[in-house]
C-alpha positions, -999 to 999 in steps of 0.1 A, spaced: 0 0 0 15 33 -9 12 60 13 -6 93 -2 6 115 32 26 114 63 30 77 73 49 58 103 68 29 79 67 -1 106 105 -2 102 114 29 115 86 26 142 103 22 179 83 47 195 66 46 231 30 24 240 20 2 211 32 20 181 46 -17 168 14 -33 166 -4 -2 147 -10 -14 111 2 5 83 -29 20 73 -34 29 109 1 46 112 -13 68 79 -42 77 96 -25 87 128 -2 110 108 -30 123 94 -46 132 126 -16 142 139 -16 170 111 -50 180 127 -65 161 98 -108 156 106 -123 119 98 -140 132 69 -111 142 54 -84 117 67 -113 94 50 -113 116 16 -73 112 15 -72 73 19 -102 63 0 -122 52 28 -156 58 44 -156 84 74 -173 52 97 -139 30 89 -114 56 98 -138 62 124 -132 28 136 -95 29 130 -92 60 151 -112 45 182 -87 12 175 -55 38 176 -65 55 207 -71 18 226 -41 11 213 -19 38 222 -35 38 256 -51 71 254 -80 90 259 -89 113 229 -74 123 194 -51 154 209 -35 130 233 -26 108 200 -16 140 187 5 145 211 21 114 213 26 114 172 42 146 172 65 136 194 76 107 178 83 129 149 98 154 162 124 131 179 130 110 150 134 140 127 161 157 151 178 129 165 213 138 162 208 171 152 223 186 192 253 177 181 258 202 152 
């Protein structure tokens, strides 16, 4: 499956609370709701109904062990942000 936006490849995924057992459409929709992305939209993007990413978002938040989407936001951006910088204190 190729990704059309932002997308957590499962091989660079080492991040905190259940991020390895997201699937790879899951990590697309997380970056997408991560970019403040709305179902309807995230759904537009990825060809699928609002009701699946719907159900892939409530599946996300279970899995990451949080409450709501900004705390998945949260978590997200901070993955990226650290992977994206890593290294970078040194220069």
């Amino acid at each position: 499956m190729a990704a059309t936006e932002g997308n957590f490849p499962a091989t660079e995924l080492s991040g905190p609370r259940g991020w390895e057992r997201l699937s790879e459409r899951q990590r697309q929709i997380l970056s997408l709701l991560a970019s403040g992305k709305t179902n309807p939209e995230i759904a537009s993007i990825v060809g699928l109904s609002k009701y699946t990413v719907r159900h892939h978002v409530s599946i996300i938040l279970r899995t990451l062990n949080v409450s709501n989407r900004a705390e998945a936001m949260v978590l997200a951006r901070e993955f990226m942000r650290t992977k994206y910088t890593k290294g970078l204190e040194n220069i």
